[in-house]
C-alpha atoms as one frame of an Amber mdcrd trajectory, in Angstrom:
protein
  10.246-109.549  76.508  13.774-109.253  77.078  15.546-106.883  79.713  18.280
-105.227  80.527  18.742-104.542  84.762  21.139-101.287  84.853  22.175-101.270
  88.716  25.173-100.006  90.726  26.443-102.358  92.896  27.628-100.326  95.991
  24.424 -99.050  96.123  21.346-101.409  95.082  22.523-104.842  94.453  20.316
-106.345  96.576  16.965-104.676  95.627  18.746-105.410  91.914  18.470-108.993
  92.700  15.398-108.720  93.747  13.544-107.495  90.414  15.853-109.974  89.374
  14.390-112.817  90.483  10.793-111.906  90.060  10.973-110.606  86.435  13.095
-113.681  85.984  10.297-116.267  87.492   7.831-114.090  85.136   9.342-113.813
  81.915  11.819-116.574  82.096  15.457-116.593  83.639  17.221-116.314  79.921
  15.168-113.232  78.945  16.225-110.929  82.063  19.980-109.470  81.848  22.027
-108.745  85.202  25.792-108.383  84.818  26.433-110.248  88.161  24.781-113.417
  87.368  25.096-113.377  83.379  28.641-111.951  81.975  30.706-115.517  82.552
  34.579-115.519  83.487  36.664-114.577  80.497  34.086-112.970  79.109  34.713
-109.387  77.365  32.390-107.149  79.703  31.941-104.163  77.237  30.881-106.513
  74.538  28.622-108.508  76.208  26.931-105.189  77.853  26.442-103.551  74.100
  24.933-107.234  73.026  22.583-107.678  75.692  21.503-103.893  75.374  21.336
-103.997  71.610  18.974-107.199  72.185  16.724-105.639  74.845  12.980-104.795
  74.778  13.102-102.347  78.147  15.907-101.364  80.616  15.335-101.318  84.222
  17.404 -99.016  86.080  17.382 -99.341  89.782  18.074 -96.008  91.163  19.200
 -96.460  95.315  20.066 -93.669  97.401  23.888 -92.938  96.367  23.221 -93.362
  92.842  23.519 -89.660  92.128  25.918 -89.049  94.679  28.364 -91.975  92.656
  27.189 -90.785  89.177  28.846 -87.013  90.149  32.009 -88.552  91.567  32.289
 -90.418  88.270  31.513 -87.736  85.145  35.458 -87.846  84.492  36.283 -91.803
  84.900  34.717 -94.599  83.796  31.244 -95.184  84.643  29.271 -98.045  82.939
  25.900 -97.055  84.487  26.432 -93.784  82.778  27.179 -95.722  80.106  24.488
 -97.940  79.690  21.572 -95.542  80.728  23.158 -93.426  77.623  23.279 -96.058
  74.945  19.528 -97.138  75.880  17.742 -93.478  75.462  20.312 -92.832  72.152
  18.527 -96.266  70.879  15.125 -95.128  71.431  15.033 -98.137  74.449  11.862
 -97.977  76.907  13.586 -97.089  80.129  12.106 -97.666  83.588  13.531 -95.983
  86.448  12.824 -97.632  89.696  13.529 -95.705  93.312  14.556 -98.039  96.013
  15.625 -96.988  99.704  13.958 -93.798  99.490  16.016 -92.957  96.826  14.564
 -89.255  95.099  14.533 -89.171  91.093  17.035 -87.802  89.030  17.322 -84.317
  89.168  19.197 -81.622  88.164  23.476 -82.281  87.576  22.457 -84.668  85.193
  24.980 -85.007  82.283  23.429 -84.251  78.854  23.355 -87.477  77.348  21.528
 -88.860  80.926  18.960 -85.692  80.723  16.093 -87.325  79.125  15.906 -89.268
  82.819  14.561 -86.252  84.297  11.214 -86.843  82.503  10.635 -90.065  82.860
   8.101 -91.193  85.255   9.786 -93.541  88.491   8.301 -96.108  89.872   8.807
 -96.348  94.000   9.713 -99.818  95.329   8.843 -99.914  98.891   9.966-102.192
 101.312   6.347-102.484 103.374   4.814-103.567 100.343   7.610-105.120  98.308
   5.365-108.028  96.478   3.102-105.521  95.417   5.515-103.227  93.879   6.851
-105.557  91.965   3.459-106.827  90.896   3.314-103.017  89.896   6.656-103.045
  88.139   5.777-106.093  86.090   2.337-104.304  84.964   4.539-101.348  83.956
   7.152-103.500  81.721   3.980-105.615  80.103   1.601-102.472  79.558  -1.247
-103.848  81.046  -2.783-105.155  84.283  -2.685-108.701  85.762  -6.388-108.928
  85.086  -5.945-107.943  81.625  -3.376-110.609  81.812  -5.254-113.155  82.795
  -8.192-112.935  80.995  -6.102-112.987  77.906  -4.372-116.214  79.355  -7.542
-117.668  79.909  -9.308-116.916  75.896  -5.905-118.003  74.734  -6.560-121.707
  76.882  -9.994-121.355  75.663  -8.949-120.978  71.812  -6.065-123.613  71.940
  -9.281-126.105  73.402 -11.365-125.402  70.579  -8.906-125.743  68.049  -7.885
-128.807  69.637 -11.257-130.194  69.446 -11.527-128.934  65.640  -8.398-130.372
  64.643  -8.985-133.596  66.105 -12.842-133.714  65.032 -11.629-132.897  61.582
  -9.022-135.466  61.302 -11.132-138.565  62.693 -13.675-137.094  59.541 -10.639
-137.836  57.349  -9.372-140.349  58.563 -12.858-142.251  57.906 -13.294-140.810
  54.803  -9.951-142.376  53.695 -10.930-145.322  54.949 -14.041-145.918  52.473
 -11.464-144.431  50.094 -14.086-141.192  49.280 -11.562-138.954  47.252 -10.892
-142.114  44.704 -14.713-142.230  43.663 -13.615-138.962  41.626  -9.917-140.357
  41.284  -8.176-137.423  43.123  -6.165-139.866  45.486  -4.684-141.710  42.491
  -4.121-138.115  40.870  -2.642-136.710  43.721  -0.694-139.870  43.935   0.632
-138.994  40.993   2.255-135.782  42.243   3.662-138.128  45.164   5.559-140.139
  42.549   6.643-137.594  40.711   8.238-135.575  43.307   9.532-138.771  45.338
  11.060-139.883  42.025  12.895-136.162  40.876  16.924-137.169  40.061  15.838
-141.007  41.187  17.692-143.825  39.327  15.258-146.128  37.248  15.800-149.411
  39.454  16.088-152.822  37.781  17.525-156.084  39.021  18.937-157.557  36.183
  17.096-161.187  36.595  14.249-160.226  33.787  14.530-160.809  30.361  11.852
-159.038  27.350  12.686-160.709  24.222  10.653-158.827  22.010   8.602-159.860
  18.839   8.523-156.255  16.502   8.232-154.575  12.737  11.766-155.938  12.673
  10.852-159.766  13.532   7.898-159.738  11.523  10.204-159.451   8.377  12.650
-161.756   9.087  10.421-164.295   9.937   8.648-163.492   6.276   4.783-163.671
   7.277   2.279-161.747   9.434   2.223-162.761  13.393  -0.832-165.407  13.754
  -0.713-168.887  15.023   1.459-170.247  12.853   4.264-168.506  14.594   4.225
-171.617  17.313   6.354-173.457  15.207   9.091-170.787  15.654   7.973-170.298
  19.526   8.601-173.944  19.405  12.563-173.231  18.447  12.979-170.528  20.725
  11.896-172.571  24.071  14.331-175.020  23.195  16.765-172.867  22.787  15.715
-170.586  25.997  15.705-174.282  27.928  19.354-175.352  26.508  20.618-171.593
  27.827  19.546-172.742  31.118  17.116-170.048  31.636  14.658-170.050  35.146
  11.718-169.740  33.300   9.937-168.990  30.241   6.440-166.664  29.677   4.511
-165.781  26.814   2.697-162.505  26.728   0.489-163.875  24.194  -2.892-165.837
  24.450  -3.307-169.802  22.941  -7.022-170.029  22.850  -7.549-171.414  19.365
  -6.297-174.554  17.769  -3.516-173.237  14.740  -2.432-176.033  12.210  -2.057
-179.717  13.913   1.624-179.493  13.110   2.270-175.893  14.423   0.531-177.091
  17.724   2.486-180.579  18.109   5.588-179.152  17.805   4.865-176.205  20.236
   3.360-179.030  22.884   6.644-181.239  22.139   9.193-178.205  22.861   7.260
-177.145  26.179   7.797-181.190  26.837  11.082-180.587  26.182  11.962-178.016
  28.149  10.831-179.677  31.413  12.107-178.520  34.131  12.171-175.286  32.926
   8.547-173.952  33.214   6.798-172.444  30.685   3.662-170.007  31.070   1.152
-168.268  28.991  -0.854-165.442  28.874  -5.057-165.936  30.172  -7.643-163.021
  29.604 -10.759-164.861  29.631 -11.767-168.038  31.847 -14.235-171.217  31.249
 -15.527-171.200  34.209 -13.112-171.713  36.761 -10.629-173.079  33.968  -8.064
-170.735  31.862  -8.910-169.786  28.036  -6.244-171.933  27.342  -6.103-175.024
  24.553  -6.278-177.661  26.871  -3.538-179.274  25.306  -1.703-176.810  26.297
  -2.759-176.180  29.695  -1.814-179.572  30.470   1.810-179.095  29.891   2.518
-175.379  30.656   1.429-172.986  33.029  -0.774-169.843  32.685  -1.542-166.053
  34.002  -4.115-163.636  34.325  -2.435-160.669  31.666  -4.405-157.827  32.523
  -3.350-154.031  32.586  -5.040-152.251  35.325  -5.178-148.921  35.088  -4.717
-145.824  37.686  -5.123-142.148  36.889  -2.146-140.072  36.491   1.210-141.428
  36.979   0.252-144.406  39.557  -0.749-147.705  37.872  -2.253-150.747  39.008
  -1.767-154.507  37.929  -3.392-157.494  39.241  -0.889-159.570  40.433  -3.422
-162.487  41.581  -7.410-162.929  41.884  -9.488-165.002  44.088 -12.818-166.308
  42.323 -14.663-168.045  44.745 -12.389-170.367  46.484 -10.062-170.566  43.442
  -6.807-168.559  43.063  -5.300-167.398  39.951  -2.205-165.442  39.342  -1.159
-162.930  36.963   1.520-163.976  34.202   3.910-161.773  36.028   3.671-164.063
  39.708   3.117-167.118  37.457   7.002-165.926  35.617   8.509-165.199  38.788
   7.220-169.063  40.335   7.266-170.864  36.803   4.088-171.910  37.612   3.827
-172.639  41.253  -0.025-172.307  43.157  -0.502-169.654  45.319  -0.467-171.168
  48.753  -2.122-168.278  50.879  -2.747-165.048  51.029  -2.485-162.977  54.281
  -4.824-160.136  54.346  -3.395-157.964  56.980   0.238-158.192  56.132  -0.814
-157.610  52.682   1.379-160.808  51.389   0.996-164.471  49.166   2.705-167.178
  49.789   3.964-168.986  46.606   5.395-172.451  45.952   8.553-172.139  43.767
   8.728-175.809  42.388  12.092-176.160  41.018  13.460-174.428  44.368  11.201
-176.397  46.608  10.760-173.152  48.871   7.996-170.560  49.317   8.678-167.076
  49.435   6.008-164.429  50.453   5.113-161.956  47.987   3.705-158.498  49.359
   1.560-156.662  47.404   0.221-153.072  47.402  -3.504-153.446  48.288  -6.592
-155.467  47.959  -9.888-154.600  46.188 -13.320-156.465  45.291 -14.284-155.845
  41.146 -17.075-153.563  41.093 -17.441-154.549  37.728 -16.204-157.051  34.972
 -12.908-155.042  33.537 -13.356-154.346  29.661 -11.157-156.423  27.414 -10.453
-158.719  30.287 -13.047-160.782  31.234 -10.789-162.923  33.207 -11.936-160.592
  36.072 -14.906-161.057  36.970 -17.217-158.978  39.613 -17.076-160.027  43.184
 -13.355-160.872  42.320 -10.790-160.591  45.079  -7.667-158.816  43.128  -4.179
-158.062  45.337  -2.883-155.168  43.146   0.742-154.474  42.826   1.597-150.438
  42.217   4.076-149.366  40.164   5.366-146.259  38.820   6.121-146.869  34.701
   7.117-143.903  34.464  10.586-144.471  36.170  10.949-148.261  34.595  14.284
-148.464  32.782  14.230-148.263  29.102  13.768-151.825  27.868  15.260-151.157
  24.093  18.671-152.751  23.975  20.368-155.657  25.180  21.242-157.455  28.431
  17.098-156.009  29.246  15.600-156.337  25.795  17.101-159.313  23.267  15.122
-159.233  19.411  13.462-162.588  19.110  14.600-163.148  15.358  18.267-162.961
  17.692  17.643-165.552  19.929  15.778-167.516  17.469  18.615-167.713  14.680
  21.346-168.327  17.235  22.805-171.553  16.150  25.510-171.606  19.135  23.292
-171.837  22.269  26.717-170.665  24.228  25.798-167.072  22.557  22.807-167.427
  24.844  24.824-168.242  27.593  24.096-164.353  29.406  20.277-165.645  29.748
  21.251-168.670  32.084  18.807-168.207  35.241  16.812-165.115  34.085  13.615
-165.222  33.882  12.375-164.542  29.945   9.199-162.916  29.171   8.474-163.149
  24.802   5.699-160.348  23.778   4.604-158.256  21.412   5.923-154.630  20.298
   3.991-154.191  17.166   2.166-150.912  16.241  -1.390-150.103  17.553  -1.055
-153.444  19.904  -1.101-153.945  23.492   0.039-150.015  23.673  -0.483-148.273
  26.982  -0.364-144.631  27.883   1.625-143.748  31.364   2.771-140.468  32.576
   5.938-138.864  30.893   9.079-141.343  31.007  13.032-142.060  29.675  10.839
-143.450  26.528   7.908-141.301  26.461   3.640-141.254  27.433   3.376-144.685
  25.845   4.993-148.074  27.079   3.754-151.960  25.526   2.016-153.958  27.739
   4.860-156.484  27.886   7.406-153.858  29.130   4.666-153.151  32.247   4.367
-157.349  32.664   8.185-157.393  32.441   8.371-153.927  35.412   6.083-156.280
  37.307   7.950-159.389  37.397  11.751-157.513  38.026   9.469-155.641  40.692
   8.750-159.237  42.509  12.101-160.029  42.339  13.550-157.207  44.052  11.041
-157.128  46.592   9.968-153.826  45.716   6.399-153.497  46.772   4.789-149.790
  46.723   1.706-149.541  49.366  -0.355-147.276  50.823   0.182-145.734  54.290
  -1.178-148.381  57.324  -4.376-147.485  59.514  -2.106-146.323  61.877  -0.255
-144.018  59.691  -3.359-142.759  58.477  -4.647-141.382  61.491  -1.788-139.999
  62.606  -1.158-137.922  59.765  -5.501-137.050  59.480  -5.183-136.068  63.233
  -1.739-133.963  62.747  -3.087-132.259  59.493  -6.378-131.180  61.292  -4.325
-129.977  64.253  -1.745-128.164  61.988  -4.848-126.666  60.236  -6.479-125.188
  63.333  -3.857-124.256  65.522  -1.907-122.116  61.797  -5.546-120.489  61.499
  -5.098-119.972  65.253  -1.524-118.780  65.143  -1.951-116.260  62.062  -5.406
-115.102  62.730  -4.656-111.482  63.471  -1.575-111.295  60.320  -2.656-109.386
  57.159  -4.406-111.745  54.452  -2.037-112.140  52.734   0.360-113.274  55.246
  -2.258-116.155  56.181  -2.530-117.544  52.662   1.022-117.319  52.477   0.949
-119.664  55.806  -1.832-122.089  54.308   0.028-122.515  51.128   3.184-122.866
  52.792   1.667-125.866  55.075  -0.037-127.707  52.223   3.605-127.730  50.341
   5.041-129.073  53.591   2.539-131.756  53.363   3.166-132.415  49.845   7.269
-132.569  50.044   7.149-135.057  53.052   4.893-137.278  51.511   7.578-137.347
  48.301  10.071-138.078  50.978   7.900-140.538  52.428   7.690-141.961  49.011
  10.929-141.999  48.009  12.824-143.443  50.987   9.725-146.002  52.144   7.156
-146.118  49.028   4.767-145.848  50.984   1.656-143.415  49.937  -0.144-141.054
  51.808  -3.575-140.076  50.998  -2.724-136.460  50.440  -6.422-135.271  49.506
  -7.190-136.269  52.869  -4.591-134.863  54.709  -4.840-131.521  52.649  -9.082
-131.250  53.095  -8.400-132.358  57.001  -5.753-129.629  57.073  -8.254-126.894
  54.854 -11.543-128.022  56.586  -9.537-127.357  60.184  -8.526-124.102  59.059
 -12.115-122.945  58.263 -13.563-124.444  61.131 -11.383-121.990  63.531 -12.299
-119.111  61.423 -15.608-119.585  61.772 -14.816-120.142  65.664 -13.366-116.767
  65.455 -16.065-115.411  63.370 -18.587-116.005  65.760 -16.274-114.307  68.404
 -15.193-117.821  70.098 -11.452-117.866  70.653
């Protein structure tokens, strides 16, 4: 409540300051308006009068014994009590007058824009029982009686403790239901994920480092090389490693599997070229293991490296890949990690950081590699029987839908290109990238993703190639910590209870329009979050912690607790 004190100072300043003080200590020192203490030097007095009035709830004018007597001498001058008391009954303002040393109400001499005063009811301030009339005074300006006051005070304490208690009970619910990841048994994290990367990534730059290489084998290849892709294509993968080894490249990985014996020829001279090529590394794709061994022609596995190639798959927009397994007390990385390392073991994985340590032979160092999270295999994954059940598997996240179109050259060389380059100088723009060779051939290795620069499907090379550039930039997308989690569970169920609270007595449609407009708050600063951190919140949590809070305190109220 704001108000306006209309005083004259030669004749009540004192019981002026008075009110003053206690309406001040009451409603707050900013709210209560007395020219003395409130119009600053310099200030223009006539406008800062009309503001204050035109802002006020009730004006308080503190009649004292000369006040007539002053008000007569004055009809033909300037008199800003006149003036005030005016403005406030043309505006339709509540005016209080209040009679101090005996003064006697207004009476007759009135002018006629001052009449209305004669009707208004005066409240006495007596000096014998000054704390009282005040008390009075302040009763008057609110409408209702300290006790009334009071026991309001007291339900609203009472309501902000159970909606306290809601919030919080509500967001420790959530906050343990996100833990045991409930909402992604019926994948509505990983959808509402989704709409996490798709906001966070609106007008966002596809990112890509520049170090990663797809040289890719297509309708195109397949006719200049003159037969159908099968394993007698080694003999030309043969050819292009030494040519990928004299352009000084980091490393070399095939997206493609070696698990049969081809023709004795096409195998010794793909053997001899990965020979060759030492130090450059050379990897190959794995989807199935003998026992703790890769599917991979021993022959081979002796001289090249090898990774797990396996798409995993999240709903919506978000997608998973493995990026390394543990079986047992073995450790096996994807052909992505075993790229980036050219074949290096993983060292160690820490748990809690949510990092592996890798050995990078031909840099003698090892780098830690963060990853996104960690989950056991409920069950063997289809096509991919590399993973196995009771698997370990550190999944990197990544959104394909913002990976760079890899279609033309420096990202994307044909492999007919590379392969018919006599001049290895030509080659010379490949020296320290790391080269991944795959497939782009129709119906194979094709995934679906959300909506992209190229489309709703991607190859699974381009994915393998988004996850190695990923590595190398560092770029590691993760959900929110346990920390994090809470505090957002416990906010949401607070921000549910106490905007249930806050709107409970607004029209309906005023309170959906409050619900709505806190669920799209949640939303946008979890994009934000997103975009500036990638990190993840677990919006169905936050939202049902938020929506369960809000129904708890209507049924509070319901029941007639507040």
């Amino acid at each position: 409540m704001k108000v306006f004190i209309s005083y004259r100072r030669d004749d009540s300043i004192i019981h002026a300051q008075l009110i003053r003080n206690e309406l001040a200590a009451r409603f707050g020192a900013d709210e209560v308006f007395m020219d003395i203490d409130d119009i600053d030097y310099g200030e223009d007095f006539a406008q800062a009068i009309d503001a204050r009035l035109d802002a006020a709830d009730v004006v308080v004018a503190v009649i004292g014994p000369r006040w007539a007597e002053m008000l007569q001498s004055r009809l033909h001058g300037d008199d800003y009590v006149r003036y005030e008391l005016a403005r406030a009954l043309q505006r339709g303002l509540r005016v209080v007058p209040v009679l101090v040393g005996q003064a006697q109400p207004p009476g007759a001499g009135l002018p006629d824009n001052l009449a209305a005063l004669r009707t208004l009811n005066c409240l006495s301030l007596d000096e014998r029982a000054l704390k009282l009339q005040l008390n009075a005074l302040i009763e008057t300006l609110l409408g209702r009686s300290f006790e009334d006051a009071a026991h309001d005070l007291r339900q609203r304490i009472r309501s902000a403790h159970r909606a306290q208690l809601a919030g919080a009970g509500v967001g420790l619910a959530m906050f343990c239901a996100a833990w045991v990841a409930l909402f992604d048994y019926v994948g509505l994290e990983t959808r509402l994920d989704s709409v996490t990367m798709w906001l966070g990534d609106t007008a966002a730059s596809p990112p890509w480092s520049g170090e990663v290489v797809l040289i890719a084998i297509d309708t195109k290849t397949v006719q200049q090389i003159g037969r159908p892709f099968d394993a007698s294509w080694r003999r030309e993968h043969a050819r292009l490693i030494d040519s990928l080894a004299q352009a000084g490249v980091r490393s070399i990985a095939f997206d493609l599997f070696i698990e049969r014996a081809g023709a004795p020829a096409d195998d010794d001279a793909l053997e001899a070229a990965i020979r060759r090529a030492a130090p450059t590394p050379v990897a190959f794709a794995v989807q199935q293991m003998n026992g703790d061994a890769p599917a991979l022609l021993p022959r081979f596995a002796a001289v090249a490296g090898w990774g797990i190639a396996c798409a995993g798959t999240k709903l919506g927009r978000a997608r998973s890949m493995q990026l390394a397994l543990e079986h047992r007390a073995q450790r096996s990385p994807s052909l992505a990690l075993a790229a980036f390392s050219g074949g290096g073991a993983i060292e160690s994985i820490d748990r809690s950081a949510r990092e592996l340590r890798v050995r990078l032979p031909r840099e003698q160092r090892s780098p830690d590699i963060g990853y996104s999270d960690e989950e056991t295999v409920r069950a063997s994954q289809p096509g991919c029987e590399a993973v196995r059940r009771g698997d370990r598997v550190a999944i990197q996240l990544f959104d394909p839908a913002v990976l760079p179109v890899l279609r033309d050259a420096p990202r994307r060389l044909a492999y007919e290109r590379v392969l018919n380059t006599a001049d290895t100088s030509e080659l010379g723009a490949l020296r320290g990238k790391i080269v991944l060779v795959g497939l782009e051939l129709p119906d194979q290795d094709v995934m679906a993703i959300a909506s992209g620069p190229a489309g709703s499907e991607r190859w699974g090379v381009e994915l393998i190639a988004e996850q190695i550039d990923a590595i190398v930039r560092g770029d590691v997308i993760r959900p929110l910590g346990s920390a994090g989690q809470f505090a957002v569970m416990l906010g949401m169920g607070l921000a549910g209870a106490f905007a249930r609270r806050a709107s409970a007595a607004k029209p309906r449609l005023v309170r959906s329009a409050v619900a709505v407009g806190c669920a799209v708050v949640c939303i946008a600063a979890a994009a934000a979050v997103y975009r500036s951190q990638h990190l993840l919140v677990n919006l169905p949590a936050a939202l049902v912690a938020f929506a369960l809070a809000w129904w708890a305190m209507f049924r509070i109220e319901k029941r007639g607790v507040s």
